[in-house]
Structure formats: structure tokens, C-alpha cells
Backbone as CSV, one residue per row, in Angstrom:
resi,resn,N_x,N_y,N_z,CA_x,CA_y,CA_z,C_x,C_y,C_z
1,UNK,35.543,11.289,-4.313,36.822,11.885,-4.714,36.570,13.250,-5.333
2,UNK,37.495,14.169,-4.693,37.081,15.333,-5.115,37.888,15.632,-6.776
3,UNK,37.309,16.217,-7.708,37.693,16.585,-9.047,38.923,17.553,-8.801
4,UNK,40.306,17.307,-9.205,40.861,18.284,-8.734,41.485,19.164,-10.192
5,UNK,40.778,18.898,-10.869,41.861,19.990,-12.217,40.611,19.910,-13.480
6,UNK,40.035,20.927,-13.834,39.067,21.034,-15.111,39.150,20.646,-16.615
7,UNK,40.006,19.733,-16.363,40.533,19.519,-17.622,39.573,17.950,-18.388
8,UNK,40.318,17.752,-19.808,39.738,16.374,-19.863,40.186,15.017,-18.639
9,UNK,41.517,15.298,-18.675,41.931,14.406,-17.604,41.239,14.609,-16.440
10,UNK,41.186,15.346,-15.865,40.565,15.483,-14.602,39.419,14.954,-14.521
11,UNK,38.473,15.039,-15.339,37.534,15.360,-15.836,37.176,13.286,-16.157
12,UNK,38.141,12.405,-16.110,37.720,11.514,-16.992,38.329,10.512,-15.778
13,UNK,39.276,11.275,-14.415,39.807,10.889,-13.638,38.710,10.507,-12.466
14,UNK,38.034,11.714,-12.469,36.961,11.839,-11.420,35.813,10.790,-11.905
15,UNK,35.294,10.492,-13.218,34.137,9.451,-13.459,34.660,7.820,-13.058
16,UNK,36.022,7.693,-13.272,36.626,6.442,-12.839,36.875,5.781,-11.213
17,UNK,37.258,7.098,-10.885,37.124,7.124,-8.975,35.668,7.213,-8.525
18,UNK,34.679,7.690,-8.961,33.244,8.126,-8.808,32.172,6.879,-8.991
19,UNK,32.185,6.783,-10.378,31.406,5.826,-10.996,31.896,4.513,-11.828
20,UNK,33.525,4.500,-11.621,33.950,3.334,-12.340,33.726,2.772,-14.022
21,UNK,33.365,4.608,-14.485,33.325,4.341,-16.231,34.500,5.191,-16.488
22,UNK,35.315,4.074,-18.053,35.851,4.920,-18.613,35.285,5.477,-20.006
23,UNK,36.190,6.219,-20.457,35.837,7.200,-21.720,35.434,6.269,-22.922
24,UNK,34.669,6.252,-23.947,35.011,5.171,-24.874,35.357,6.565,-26.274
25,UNK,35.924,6.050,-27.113,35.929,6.665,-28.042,35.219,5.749,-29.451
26,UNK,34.061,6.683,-29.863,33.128,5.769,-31.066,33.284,6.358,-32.027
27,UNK,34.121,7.509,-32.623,34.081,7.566,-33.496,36.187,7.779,-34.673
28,UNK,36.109,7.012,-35.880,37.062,6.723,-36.191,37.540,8.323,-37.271
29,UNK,36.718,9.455,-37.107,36.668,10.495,-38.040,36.964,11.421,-36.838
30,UNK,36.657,11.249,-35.457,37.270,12.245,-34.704,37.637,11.689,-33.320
31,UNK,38.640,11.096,-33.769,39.443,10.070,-32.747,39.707,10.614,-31.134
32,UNK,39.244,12.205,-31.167,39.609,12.577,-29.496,37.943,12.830,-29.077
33,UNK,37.008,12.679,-29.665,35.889,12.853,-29.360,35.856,11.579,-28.082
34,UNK,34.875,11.901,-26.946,34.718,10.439,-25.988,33.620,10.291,-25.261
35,UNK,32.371,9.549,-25.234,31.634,9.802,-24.588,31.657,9.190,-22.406
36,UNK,31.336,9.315,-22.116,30.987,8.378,-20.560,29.522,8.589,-20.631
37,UNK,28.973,6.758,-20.771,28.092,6.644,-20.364,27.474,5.699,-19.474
38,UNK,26.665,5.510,-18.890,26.004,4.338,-17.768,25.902,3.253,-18.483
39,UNK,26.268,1.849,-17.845,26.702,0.436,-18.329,25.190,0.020,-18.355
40,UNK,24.251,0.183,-17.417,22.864,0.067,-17.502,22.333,0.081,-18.751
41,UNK,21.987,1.420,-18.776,20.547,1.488,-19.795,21.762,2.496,-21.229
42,UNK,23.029,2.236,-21.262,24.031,2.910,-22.350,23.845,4.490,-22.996
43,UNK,23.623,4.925,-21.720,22.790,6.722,-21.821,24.489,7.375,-21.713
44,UNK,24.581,8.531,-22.594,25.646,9.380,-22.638,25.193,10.564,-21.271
45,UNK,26.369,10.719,-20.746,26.464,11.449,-19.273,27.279,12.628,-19.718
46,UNK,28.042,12.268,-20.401,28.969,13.552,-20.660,29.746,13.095,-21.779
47,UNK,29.933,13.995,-22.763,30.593,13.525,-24.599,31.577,15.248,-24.711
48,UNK,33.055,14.672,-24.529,34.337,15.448,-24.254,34.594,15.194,-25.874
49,UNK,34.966,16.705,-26.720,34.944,17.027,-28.005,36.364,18.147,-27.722
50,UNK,37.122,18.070,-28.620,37.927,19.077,-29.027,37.185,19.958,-30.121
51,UNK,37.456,21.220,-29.974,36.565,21.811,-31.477,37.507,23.420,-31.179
52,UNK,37.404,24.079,-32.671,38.202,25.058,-33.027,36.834,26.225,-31.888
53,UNK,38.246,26.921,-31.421,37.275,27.901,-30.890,36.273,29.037,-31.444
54,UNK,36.871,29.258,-32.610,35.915,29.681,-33.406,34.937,29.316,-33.614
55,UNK,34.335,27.992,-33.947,33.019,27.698,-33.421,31.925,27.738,-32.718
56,UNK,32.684,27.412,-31.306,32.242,28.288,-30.308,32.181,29.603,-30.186
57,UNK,32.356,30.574,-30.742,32.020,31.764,-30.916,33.378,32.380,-30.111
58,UNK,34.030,31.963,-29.268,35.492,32.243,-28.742,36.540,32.899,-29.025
59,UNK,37.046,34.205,-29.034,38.184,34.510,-29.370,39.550,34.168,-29.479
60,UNK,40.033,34.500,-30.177,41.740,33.296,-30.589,41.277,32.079,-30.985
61,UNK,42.451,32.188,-32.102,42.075,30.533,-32.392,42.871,29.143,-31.683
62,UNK,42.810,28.084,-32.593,43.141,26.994,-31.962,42.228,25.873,-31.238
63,UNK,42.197,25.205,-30.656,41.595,24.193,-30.521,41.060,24.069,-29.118
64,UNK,40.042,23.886,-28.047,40.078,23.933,-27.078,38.850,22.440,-26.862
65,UNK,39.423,21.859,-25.409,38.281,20.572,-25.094,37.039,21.308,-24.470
66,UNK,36.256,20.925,-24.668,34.854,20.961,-23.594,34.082,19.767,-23.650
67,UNK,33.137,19.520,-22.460,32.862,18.525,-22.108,30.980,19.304,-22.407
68,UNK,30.263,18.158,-22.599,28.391,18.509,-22.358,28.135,17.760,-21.885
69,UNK,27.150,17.936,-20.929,26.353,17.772,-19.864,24.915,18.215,-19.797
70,UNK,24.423,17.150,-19.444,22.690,17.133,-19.228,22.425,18.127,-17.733
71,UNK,21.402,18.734,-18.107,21.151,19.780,-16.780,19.828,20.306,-17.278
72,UNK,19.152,20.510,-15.969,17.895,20.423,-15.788,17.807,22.209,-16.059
73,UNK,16.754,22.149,-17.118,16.296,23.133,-18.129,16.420,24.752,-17.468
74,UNK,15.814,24.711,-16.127,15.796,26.079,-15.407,17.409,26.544,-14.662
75,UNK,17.996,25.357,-14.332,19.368,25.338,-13.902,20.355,25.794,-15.365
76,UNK,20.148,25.482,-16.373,21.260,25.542,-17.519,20.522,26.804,-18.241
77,UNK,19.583,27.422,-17.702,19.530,28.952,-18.195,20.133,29.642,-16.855
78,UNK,20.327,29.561,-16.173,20.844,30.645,-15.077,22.390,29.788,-15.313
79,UNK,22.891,29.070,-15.679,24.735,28.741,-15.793,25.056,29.238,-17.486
80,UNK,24.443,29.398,-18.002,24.789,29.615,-19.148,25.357,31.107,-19.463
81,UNK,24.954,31.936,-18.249,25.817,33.513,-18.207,26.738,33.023,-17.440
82,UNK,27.643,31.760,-17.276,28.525,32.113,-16.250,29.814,31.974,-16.988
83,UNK,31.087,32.383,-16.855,32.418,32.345,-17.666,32.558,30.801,-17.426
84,UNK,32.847,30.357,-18.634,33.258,29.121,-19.067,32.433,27.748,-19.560
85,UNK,30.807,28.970,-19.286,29.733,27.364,-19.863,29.065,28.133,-21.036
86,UNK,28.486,27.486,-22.067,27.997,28.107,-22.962,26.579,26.859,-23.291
87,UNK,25.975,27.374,-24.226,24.813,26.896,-24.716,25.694,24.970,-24.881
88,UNK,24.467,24.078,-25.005,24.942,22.685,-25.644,25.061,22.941,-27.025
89,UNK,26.373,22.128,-27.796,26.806,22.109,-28.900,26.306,21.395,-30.047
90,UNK,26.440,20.465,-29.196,25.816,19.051,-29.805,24.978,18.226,-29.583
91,UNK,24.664,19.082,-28.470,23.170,17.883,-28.042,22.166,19.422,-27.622
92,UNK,21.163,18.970,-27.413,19.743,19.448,-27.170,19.948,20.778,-26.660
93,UNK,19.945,21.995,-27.051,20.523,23.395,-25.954,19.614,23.224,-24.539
94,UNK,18.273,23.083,-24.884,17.652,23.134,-23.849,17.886,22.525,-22.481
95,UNK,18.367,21.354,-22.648,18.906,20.206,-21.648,20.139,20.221,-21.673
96,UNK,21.028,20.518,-22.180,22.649,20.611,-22.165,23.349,22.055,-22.219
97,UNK,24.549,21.946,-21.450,25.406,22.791,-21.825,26.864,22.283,-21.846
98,UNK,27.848,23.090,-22.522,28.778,22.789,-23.054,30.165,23.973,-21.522
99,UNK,30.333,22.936,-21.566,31.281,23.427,-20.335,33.095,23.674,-20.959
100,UNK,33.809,24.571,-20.535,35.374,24.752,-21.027,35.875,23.476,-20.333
101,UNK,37.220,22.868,-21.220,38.138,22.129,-20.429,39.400,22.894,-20.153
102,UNK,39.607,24.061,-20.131,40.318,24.781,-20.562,41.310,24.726,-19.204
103,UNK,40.838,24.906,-18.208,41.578,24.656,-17.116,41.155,26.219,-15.850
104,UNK,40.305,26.613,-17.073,39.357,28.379,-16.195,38.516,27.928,-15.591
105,UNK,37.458,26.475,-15.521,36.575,26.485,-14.881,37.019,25.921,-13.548
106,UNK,35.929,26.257,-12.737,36.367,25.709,-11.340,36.162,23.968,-10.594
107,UNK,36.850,23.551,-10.542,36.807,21.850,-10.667,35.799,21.564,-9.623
108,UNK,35.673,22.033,-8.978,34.631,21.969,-7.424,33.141,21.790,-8.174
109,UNK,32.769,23.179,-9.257,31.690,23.126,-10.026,31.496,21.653,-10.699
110,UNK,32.479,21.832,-11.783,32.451,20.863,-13.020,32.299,19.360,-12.161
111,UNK,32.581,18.951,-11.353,32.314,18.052,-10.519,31.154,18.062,-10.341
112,UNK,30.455,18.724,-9.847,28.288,19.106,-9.294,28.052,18.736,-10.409
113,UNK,28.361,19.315,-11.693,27.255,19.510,-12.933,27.588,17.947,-13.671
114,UNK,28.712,16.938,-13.015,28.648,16.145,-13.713,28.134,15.088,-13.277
115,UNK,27.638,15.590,-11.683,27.174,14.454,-11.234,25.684,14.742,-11.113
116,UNK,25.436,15.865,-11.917,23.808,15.937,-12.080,23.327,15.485,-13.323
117,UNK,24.567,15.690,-14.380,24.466,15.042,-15.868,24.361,13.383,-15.526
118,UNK,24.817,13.036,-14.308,24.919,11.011,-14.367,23.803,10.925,-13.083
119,UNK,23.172,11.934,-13.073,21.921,11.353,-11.615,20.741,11.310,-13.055
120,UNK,20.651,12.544,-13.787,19.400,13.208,-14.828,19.621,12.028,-16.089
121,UNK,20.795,10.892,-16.499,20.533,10.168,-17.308,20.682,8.746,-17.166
122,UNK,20.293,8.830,-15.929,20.642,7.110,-14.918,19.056,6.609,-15.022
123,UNK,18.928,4.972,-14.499,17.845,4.582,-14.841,17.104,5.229,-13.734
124,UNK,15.745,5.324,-13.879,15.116,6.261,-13.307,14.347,5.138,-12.027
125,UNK,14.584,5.375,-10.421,14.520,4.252,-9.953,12.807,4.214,-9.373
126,UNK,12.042,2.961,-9.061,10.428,3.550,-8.736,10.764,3.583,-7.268
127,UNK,10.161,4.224,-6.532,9.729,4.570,-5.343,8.948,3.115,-4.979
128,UNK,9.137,2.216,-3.969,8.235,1.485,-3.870,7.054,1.638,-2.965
129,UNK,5.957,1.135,-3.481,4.223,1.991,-2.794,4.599,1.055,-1.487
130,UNK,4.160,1.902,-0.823,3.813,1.760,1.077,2.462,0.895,0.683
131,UNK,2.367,0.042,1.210,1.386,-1.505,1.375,0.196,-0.907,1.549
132,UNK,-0.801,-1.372,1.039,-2.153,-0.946,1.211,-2.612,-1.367,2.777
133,UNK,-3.110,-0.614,3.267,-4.325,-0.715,4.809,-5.180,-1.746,4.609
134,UNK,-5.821,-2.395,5.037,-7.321,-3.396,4.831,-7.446,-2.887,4.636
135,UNK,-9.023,-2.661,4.100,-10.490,-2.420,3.543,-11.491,-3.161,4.224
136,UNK,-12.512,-2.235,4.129,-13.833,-3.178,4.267,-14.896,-3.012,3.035
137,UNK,-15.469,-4.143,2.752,-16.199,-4.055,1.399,-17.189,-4.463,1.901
138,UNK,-18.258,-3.532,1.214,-19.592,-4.393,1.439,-20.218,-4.880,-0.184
139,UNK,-20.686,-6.428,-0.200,-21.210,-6.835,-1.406,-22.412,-7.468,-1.259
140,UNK,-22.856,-7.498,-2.500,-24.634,-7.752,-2.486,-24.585,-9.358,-2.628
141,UNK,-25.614,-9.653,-2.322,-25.665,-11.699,-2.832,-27.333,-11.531,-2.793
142,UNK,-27.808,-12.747,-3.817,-29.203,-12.662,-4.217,-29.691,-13.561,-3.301
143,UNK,-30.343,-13.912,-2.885,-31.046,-15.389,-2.032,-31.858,-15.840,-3.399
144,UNK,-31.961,-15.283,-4.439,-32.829,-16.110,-5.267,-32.035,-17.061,-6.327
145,UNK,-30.521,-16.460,-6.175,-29.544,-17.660,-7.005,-28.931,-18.400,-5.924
146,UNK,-28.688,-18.093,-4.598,-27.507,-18.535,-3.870,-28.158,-18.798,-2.548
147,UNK,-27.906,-19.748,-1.734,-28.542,-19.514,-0.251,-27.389,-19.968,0.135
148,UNK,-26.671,-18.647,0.863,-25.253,-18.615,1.548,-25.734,-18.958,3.068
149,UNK,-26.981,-19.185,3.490,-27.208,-20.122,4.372,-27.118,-20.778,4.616
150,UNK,-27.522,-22.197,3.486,-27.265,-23.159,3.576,-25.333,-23.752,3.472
151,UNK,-24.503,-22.584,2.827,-23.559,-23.175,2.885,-22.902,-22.572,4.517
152,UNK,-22.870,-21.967,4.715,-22.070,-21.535,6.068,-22.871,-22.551,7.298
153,UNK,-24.362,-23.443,7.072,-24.886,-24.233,7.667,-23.221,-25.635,7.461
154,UNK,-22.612,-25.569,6.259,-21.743,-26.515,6.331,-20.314,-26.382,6.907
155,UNK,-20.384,-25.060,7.313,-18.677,-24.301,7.889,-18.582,-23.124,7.921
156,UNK,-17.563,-22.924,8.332,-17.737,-21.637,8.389,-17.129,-20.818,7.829
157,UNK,-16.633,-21.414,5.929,-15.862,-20.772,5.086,-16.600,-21.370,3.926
158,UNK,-16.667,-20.018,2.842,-17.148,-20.174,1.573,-16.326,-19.237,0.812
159,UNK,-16.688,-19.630,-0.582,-15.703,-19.350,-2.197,-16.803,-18.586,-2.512
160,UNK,-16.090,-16.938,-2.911,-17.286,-15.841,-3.406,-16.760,-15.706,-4.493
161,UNK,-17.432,-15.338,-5.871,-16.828,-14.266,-6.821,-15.984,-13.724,-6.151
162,UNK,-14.887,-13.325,-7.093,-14.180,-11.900,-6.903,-13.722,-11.358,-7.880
163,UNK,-14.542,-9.640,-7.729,-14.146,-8.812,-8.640,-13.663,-7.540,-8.515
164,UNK,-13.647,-7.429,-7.277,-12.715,-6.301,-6.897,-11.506,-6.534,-6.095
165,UNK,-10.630,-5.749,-5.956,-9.556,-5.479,-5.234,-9.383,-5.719,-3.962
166,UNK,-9.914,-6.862,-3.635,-9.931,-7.525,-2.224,-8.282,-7.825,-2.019
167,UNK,-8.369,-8.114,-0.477,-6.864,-8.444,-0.206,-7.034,-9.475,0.495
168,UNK,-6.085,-10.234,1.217,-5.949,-11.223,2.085,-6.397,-10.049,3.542
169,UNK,-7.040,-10.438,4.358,-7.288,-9.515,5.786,-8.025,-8.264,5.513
170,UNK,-8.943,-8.318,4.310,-9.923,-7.104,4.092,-11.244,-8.089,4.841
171,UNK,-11.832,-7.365,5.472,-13.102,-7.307,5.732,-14.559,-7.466,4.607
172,UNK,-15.528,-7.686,4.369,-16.246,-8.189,4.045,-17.809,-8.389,4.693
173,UNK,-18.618,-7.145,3.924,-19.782,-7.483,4.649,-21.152,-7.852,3.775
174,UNK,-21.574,-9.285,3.727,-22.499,-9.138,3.106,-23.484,-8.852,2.947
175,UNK,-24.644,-7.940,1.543,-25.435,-7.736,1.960,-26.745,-8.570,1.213
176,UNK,-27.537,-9.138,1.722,-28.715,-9.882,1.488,-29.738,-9.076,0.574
177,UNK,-29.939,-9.234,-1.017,-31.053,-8.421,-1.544,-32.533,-8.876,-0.957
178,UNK,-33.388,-7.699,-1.697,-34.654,-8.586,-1.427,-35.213,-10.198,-1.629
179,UNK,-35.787,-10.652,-0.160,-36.948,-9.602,0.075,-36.322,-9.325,1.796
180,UNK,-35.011,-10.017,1.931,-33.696,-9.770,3.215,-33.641,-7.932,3.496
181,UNK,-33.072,-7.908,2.482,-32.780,-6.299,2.063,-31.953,-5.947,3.473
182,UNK,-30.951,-6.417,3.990,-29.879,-6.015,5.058,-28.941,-6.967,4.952
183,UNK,-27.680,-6.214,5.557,-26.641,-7.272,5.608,-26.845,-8.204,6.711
184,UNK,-26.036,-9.380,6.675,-26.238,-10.144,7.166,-25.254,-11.257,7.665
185,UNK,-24.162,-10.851,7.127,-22.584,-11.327,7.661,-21.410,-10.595,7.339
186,UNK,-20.291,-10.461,8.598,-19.404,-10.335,8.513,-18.518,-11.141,7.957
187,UNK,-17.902,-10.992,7.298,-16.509,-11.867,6.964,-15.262,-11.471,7.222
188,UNK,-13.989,-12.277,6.995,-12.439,-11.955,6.795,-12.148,-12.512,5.273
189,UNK,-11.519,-12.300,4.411,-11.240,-13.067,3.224,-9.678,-13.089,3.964
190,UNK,-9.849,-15.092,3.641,-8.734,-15.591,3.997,-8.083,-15.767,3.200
191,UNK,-8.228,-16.247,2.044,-7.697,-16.205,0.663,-8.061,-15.831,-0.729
192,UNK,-7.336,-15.263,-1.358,-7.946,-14.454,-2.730,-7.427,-14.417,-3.645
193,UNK,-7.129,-14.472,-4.814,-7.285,-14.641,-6.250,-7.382,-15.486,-6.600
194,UNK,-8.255,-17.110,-6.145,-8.047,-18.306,-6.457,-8.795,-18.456,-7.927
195,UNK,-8.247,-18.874,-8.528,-8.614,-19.394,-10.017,-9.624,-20.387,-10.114
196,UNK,-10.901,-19.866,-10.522,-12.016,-20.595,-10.363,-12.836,-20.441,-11.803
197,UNK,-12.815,-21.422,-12.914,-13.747,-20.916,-13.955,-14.639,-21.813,-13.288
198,UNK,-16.169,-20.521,-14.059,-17.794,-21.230,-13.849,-18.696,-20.221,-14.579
199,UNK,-19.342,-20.684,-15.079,-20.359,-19.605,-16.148,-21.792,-20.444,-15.759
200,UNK,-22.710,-19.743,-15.115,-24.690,-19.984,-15.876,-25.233,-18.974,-16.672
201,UNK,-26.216,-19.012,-16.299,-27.238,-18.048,-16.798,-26.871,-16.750,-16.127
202,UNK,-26.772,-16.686,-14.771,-26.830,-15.737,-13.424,-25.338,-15.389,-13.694
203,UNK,-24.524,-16.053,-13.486,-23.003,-15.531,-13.292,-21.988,-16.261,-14.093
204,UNK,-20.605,-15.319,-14.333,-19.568,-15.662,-14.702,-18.339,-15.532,-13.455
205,UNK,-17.647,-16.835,-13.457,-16.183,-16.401,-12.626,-14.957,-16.641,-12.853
206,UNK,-14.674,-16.114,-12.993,-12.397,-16.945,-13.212,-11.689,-16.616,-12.116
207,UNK,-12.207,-16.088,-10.880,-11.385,-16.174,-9.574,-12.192,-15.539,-8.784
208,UNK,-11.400,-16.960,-7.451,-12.870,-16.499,-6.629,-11.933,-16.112,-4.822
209,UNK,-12.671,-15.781,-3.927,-11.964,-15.539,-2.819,-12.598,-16.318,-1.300
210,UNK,-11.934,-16.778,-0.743,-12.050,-17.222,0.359,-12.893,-16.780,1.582
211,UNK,-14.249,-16.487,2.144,-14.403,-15.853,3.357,-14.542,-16.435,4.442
212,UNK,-13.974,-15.946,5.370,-13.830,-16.742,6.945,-15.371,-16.588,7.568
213,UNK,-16.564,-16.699,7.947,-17.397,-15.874,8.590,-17.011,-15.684,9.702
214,UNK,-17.207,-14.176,10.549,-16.802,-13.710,11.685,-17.572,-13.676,12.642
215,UNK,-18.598,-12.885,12.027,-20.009,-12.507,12.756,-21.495,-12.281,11.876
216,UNK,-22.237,-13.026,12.350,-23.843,-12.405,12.321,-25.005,-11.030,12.413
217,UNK,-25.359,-10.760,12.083,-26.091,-9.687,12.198,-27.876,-10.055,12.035
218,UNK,-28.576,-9.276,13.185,-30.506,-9.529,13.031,-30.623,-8.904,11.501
219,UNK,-31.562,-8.736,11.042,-31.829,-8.227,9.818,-32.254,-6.862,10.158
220,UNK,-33.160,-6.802,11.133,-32.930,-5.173,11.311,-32.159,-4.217,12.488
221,UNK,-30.597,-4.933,12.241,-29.399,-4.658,12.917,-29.266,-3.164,11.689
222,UNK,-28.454,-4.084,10.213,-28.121,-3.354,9.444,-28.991,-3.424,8.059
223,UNK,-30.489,-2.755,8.224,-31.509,-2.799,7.310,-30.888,-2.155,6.289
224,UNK,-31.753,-2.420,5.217,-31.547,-0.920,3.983,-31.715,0.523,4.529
225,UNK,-32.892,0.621,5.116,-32.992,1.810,6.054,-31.684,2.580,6.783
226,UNK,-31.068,1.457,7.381,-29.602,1.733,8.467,-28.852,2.305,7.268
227,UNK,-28.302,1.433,6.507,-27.489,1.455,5.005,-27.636,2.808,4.560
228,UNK,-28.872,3.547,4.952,-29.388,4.603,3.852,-28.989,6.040,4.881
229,UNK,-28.883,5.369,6.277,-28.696,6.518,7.224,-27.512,7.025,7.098
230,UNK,-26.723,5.981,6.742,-25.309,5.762,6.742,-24.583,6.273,5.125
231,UNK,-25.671,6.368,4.399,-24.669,7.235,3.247,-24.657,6.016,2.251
232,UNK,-25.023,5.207,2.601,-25.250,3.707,1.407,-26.659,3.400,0.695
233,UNK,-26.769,4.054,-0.997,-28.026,4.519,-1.253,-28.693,2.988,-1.854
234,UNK,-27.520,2.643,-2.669,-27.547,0.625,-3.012,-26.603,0.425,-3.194
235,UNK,-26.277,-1.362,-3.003,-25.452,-2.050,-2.961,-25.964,-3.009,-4.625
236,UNK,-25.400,-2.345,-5.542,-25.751,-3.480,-6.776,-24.344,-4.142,-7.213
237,UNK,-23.161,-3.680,-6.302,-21.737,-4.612,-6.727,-20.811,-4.243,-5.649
238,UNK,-19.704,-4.751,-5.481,-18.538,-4.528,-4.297,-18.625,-3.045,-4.340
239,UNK,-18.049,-2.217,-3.151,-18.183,-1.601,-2.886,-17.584,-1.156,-1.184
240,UNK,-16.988,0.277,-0.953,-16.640,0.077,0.179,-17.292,0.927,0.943
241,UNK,-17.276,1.156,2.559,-18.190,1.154,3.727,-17.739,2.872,3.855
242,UNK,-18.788,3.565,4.007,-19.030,5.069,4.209,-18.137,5.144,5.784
243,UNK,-17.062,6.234,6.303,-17.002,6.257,7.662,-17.925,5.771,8.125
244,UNK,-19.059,6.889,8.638,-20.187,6.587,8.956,-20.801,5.157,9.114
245,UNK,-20.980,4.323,8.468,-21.430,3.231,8.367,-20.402,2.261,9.035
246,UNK,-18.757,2.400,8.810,-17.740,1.718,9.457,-18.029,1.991,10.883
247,UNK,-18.022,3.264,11.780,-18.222,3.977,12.873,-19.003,3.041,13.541
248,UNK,-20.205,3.356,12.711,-21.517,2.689,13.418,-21.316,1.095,13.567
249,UNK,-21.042,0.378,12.759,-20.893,-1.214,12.918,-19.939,-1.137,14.313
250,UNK,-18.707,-0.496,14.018,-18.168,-0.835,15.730,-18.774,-0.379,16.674
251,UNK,-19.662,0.315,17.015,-20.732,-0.019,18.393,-21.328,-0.957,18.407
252,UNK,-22.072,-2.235,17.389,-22.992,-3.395,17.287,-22.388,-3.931,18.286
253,UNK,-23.111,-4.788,19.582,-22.568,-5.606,19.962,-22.155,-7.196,19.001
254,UNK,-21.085,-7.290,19.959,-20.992,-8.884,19.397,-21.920,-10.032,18.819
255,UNK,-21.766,-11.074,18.202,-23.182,-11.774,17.953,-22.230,-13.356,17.810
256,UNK,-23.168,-14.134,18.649,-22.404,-15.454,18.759,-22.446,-16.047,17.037
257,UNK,-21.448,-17.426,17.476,-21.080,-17.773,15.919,-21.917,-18.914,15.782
258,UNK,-23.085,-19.161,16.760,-23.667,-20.354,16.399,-25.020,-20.473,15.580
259,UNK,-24.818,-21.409,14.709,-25.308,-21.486,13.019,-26.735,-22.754,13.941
């Protein structure tokens, strides 16, 4: 609805057709004072004051309405030379200005600036993040605490630590320390943040993740050597895969799944 008259009415006509607020009046010492603000988060958008023009620095006396409005700092120094807006009165100069109700300003304007005063004090909305891509991680495992041999000898899914930012459908490559010193399986993590307490000597866990095994690798497929060609100087915790090193794994041929 377009604002059609600069006045308070107009002015209080257009937030009701617009945004469905009316005026409230809060105070009992200056009964025409009124703010409009958002039912949300109870932020003032615009606070309509009668005040002697003399105050305003205005010639002739008598009483005139103006309305203030929130406006973005570089915008309310270039409106503030314009006939009928002046510095904010009562609120912050920097962020406000004080607009005539007089019936001189142009309703087309006072309309823009009030719907930039109710965009600049509305709840501020988040952008929601675009979904993360997989990953591929490569992580270390000891053969001298763990023989992930013997368990993938029982299936072809095991429960790892997890301490990084794995996802459901990230990739997973493990790598075998000495005296292995290469990776030595592919994985998928099928499931992840499972709640797992366990403490020894060697390790602590409170959630652990699911890996599918995919594929096999010889040991001197992806040596330390390969690792090192590839921009991977050590593997002492999760960690993710250099291009280079991603690149290169997709040329490996295939490797059967039999254990």
C-alpha cells in the first residue's frame, strides 16, 4: 500500500496496511508521543513526537509532529541536507533521523525510509549454510594397540574413535603406522556420532563412528614414500587428503573385497 499523505495519520495508516502494527502510546506525561514497534523481538521502528518547533531549531512557533527512524549511518548523512529531515532527536543522531509530519515531505520517500527503519530493526534472519560436500580423511591406527585385521577378518564394518568432523558418506582412509607405514584401507563411514565411553592406558572415547570397508590396498600401493610424494609429510591424527594424493588414489586400480 502506497503511503499517501506525510502526516502522523498517514504515516500510522501505512504501518497497519504494511506490517499490521499499531501505534502504542507509553507514556502518561506525553500522551501524543507513539512508538511502532516489531511484535517479535519489541524493537522501536519509528517513535512519532509532537515537539515545539523551536526545538528543532525551526522557525515560527507552535507545535509540529515528526516521526524518527533508524537509517543506515552513510544514508542519514547524505538525507540529513534534505528539506524536511533533520538530525535524530531522541535517539542516536548517528543511526536516526527525525523526519517532518508536517505534510512538506514527500509520502513516496517517508514510505522507503520507513521501511528501512522496520527492515534495520527486525530480527536479523541467518542465511542457512549450503550442506557440506564429503570429505576424505586420512587417519593413523597403531598395529601395536589395535589389529584392525583381525576385526574386518569378522565383517566388514568396525567402530573407530571419532574426533573429527566426519560425516555420514565421508570417505576414510586408513593409515597403518610402523613397522606397516602405508595405508591400507578404504572406508565409507556409515554412521557417526555414536556415543561410546572407553578409557585405557592408549586411548580415550565418548563417540565413535561406523566404517563400511570399501577397498584394500598392497602396502607399497600407498607407502609413506607415496604419502610423501603426495604432499603428506605424517599422519599423527585425522586429517584430510592433499588434491594430489586424492588425484592419484583415483587411478589405483580396483582391489577385490576378499579378506
Amino acid at each position: 500500500m502506497a503511503l499517501t499523505e506525510s502526516t502522523r495519520r498517514g504515516l500510522f495508516t501505512h504501518a497497519a496496511a504494511c506490517y499490521h502494527d499499531q501505534p502504542e502510546y507509553l507514556w502518561a506525561t506525553a500522551p501524543n508521543y507513539a512508538v511502532l514497534r516489531h511484535p517479535e523481538n519489541r524493537k522501536w521502528y519509528a517513535l512519532v513526537m509532537d515537539l515545539p518547533r523551536e526545538k528543532l531549531g525551526l522557525p515560527g512557533g507552535g507545535i509540529t509532529d515528526v516521526v524518527e527512524l533508524k537509517c543506515d549511518p552513510a544514508m542519514a548523512g547524505s538525507l540529513r541536507g534534505r528539506p524536511g529531515i533533520l538530525p535524530g532527536y531522541h535517539m542516536n543522531r548517528e543511526n536516526w533521523i527525525t523526519v517532518l509530519l508536517d505534510g512538506s515531505f514527500d509520502p513516496g520517500q517517508l514510505a522507503f525510509l520507513l521501511d528501512i527503519s522496520h527492515s534495520l530493526t527486525g530480527l536479523r534472519r541467518q542465511k542457512a549454510k549450503a550442506p557440506r560436500l564429503n570429505r576424505d580423511w586420512l587417519i593413523p591406527a597403531n598395529p601395536a594397540y589395535y589389529d584392525i585385521e583381525q576385526d574386518f577378518a569378522k565383517g566388514d564394518t568396525i567402530h573407530w574413535k571419532q574426533t573429527s568432523n566426519v560425516l555420514q558418506g565421508d570417505r576414510v582412509y586408513i593409515y597403518m603406522a610402523a613397522p606397516v607405514a602405508a595405508v591400507l584401507y578404504e572406508c565409507t563411514a556409515t554412521k557417526v556420532d555414536i556415543p561410546y565411553e572407553f578409557a585405557n592406558a592408549h586411548v580415550r572415547m565418548h563417540k565413535v563412528m561406523e566404517l563400511k570397508l570399501v577397498r584394500r590396498f598392497p602396502p607399497q600401493q600407498l607407502s609413506r614414500a607415496v604419502l610423501q610424494a603426495h604432499g603428506i609429510r605424517a599422519v599423527r591424527g585425522p586429517r584430510g587428503l592433499t588434491n594430489s594424493l586424492r588425484h592419484y588414489i583415483e587411478t589405483l586400480p580396483g582391489q577385490t573385497m576378499e579378506k
